[in-house]
Structures are given as C-alpha cells and as structure tokens.
C-alpha positions as CSV (number, residue, x, y, z in Angstrom):
1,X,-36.4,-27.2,53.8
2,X,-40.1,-27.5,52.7
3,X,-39.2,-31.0,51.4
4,X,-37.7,-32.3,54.9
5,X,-40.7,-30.8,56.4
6,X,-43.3,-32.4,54.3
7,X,-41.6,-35.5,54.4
8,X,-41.2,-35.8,58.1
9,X,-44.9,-34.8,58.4
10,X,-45.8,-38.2,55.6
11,X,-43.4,-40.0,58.3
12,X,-45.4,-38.9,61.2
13,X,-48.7,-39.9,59.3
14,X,-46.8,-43.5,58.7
15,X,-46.0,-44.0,62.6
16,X,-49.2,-43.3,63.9
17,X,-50.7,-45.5,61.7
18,X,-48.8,-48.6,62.3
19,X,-49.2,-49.9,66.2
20,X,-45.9,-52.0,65.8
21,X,-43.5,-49.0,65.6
22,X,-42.0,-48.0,68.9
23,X,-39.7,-45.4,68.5
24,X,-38.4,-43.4,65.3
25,X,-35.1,-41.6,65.3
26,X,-34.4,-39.3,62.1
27,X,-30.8,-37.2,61.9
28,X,-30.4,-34.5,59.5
29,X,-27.5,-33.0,58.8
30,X,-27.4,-30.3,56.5
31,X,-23.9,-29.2,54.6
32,X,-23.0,-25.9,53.7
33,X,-22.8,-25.1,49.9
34,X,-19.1,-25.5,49.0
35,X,-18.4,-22.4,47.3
36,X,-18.7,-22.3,43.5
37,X,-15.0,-22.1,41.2
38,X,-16.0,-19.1,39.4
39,X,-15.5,-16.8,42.2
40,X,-12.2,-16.2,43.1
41,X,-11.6,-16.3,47.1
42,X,-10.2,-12.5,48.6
43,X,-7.8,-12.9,50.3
C-alpha cells in the first residue's frame, strides 16, 4: 500500500504542475491473495 500511496502523491505533484490537465481519474482494484497449494483447504 505504501507504493500506491507514494505513487499517487508523484501523480498529484505531476497534475498540479501541468495547467493543461483537467481532470484525472485513477481506479484501483486490489485482489485478494489466492490461497497458496501447500495448504490443504478444511473442509
């Protein structure tokens, strides 16, 4: 999460440095870890 937060803070610096850029719209979707083989499910 650090790295989406620095990242959106370099963005911001970007934006409000360029006067041409209207609007910015940034999705993030974060996916659960899929559950490694090696441990057997209890069912």
């Amino acid at each position: 999460m650090q790295d989406i937060t620095k990242a959106l803070q370099d963005l911001a610096k970007a934006v409000e440095s360029n006067p041409t850029v209207q609007s910015v719209k940034v999705t993030i979707t974060l996916k659960k870890p899929t559950p490694s083989k090696a441990k057997p499910e209890s069912k």
